[in-house]
C-alpha positions as CSV (number, residue, x, y, z in Angstrom):
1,X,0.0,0.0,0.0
2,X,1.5,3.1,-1.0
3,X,-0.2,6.6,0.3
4,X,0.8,9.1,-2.5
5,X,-1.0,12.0,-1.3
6,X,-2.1,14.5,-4.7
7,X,-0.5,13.7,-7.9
8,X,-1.2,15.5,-10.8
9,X,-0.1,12.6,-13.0
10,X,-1.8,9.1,-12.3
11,X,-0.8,7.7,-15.8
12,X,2.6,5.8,-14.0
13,X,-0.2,4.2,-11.1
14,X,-2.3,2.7,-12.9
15,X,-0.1,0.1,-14.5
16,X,0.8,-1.2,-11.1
17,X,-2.5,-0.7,-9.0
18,X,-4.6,-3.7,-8.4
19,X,-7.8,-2.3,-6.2
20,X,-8.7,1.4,-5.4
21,X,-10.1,1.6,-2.2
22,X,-12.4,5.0,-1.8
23,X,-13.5,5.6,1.4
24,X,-15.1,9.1,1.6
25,X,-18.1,10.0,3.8
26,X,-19.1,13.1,0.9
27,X,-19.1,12.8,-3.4
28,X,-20.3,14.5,-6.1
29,X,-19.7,12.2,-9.0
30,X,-16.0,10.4,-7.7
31,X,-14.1,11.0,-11.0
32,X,-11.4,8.8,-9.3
33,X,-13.8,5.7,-9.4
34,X,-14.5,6.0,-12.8
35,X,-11.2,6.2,-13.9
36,X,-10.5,3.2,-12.3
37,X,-13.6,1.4,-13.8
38,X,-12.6,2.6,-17.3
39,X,-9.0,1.3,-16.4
40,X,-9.7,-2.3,-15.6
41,X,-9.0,-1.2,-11.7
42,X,-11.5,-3.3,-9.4
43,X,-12.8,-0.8,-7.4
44,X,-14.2,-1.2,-3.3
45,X,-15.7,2.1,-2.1
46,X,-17.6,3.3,1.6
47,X,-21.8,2.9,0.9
48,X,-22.8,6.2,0.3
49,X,-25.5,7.3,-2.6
50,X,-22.5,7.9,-5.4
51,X,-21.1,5.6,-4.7
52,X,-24.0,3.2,-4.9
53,X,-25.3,4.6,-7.6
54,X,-21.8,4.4,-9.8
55,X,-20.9,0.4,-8.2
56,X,-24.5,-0.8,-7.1
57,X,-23.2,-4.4,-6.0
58,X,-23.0,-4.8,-2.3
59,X,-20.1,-6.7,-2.4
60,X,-18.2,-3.6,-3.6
61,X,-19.2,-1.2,-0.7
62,X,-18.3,-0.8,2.8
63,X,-20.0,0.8,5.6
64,X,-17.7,3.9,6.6
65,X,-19.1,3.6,10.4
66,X,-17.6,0.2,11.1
67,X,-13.9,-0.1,10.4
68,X,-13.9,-3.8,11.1
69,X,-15.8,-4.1,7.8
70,X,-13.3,-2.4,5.7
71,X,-10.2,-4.3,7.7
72,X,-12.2,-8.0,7.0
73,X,-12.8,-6.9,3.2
74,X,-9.6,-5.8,2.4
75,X,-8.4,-8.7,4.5
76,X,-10.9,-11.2,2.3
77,X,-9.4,-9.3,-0.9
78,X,-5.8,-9.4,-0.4
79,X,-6.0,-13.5,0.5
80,X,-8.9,-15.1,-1.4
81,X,-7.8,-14.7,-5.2
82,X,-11.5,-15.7,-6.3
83,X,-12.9,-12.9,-4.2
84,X,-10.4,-10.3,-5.8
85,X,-11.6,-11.9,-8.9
86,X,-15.0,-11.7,-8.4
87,X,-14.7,-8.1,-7.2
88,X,-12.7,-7.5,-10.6
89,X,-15.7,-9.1,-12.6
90,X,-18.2,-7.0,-11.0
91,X,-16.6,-3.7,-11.7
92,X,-15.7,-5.2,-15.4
93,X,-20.1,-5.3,-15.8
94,X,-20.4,-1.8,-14.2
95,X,-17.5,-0.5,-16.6
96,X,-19.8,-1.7,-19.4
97,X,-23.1,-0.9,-18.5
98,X,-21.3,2.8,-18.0
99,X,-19.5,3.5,-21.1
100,X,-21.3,5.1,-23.9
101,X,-19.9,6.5,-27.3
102,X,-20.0,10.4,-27.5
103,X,-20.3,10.0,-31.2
104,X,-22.9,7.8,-31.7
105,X,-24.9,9.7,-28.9
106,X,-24.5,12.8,-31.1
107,X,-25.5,10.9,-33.7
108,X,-28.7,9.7,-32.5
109,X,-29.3,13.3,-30.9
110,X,-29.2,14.5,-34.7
111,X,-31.4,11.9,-36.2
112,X,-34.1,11.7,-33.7
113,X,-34.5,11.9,-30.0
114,X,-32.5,9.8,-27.4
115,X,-34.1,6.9,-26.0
């Protein structure tokens, strides 16, 4: 685990990151999740409404009230390859169900109205 603080360049971390862990009690839309998600970068985050609303899956969220939770999670993670798997596959359907094609959606916005 490596606590980098800000970086203004994340292009050199993503190669060798394996999970991005996002505990934050407040979010707007957490560009940092995304970017992992579009990455291939399994992502476990604290169960708050963006976060929920970007991840859905229980399995990926933590309750930021009980640190035991996160501690047995990452625990579970960082010893059980199927579970890091697993984790990995569930952010791989969220990754798809969330990317869209700015062109096309112009497209379609040009040609009729968007579904």
């Amino acid at each position: 685990i490596y606590f980098t603080g800000w970086c203004d360049n994340l292009e050199p971390i993503w190669n060798k990151t394996s999970l991005l862990v996002h505990p934050s009690l407040h979010e707007g839309v957490p560009n940092i999740i995304m970017e992992a998600l579009g990455r291939g970068v399994p992502v476990i985050a604290s169960d708050i409404p963006e976060h929920r609303e970007l991840l859905e899956e229980d399995e990926l969220l933590f309750a930021l009230d009980d640190p035991d939770s996160l501690a047995l999670m990452l625990k579970r993670l960082s010893k059980d390859s199927l579970m890091l798997k697993r984790t990995a596959l569930l952010c791989s359907e969220r990754r798809e169900k969330l990317t869209f094609d700015w062109a096309e959606l112009a497209c379609q916005a040009a040609t009729g109205p968007l579904e």
